[in-house]
N, C-alpha and C positions, 0 to 999 in steps of 0.2 A: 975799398968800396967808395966811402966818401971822395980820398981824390980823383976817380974816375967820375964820380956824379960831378966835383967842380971844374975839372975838366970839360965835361958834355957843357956845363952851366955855362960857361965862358965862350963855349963855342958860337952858345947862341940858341942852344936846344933849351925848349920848355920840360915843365916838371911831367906834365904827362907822356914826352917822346922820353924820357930820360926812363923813366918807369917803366916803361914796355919795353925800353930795349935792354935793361937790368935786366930780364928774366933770362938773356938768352948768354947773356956775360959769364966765362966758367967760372973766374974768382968772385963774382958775386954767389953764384950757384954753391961754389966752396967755403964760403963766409955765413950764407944762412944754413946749410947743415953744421956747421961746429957751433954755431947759435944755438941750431935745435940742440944739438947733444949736450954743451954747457946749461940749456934751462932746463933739461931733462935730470941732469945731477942737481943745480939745485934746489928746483921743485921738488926733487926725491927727498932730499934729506929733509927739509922743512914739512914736507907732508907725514914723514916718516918719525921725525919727534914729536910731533903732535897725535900720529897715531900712537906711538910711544905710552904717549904722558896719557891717555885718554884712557886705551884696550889692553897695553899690556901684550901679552903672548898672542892673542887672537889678532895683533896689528901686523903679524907676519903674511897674513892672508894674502892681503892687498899687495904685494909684491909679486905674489905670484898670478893673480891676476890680471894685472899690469902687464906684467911681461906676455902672459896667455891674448892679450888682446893688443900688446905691440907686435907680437909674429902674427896674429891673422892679418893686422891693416899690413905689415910686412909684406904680403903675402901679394899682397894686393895693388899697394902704392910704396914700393922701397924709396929709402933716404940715398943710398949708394949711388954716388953721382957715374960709376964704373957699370952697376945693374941699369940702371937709365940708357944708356951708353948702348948696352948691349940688346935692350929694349927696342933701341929706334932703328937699330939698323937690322932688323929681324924681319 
């Protein structure tokens, strides 16, 4: 992703053409979901010792929670760059 932005940069394109046309680039598309999914584990664990050390047995709630309101926004706005896909050409 970075070599493609110093790529655009050298070309001559400014930071804001570079930006708008990021969004449309598939391996950038495929670089911010493995982003999301990577801070999604580690926010989980970090969140998940500290519910640990705090609630004990009752810190298991929040996982299931979590997951109850990743499948509705799921539902609604998917990460699947393949569900996208089949989204646009509908």
């Amino acid at each position: 992703m970075l070599f493609w932005a110093r790529d655009e940069w050298s070309n001559g394109s400014d930071v804001r053409d570079i930006l708008r046309r990021s969004n449309r680039h598939s391996a950038i598309l495929d670089a911010q979901l493995r982003l999301a999914i990577w801070f999604s584990y580690t926010s989980g664990s970090v969140v998940g010792t500290v519910a640990n050390s705090l609630w004990k047995v009752d810190a298991l709630y929040m996982p299931g929670v979590a997951l109850l309101f990743a499948a509705v926004v799921g539902q609604f706005r998917p990460l699947s760059l393949e569900e996208k896909k089949e989204q646009v050409q509908r």
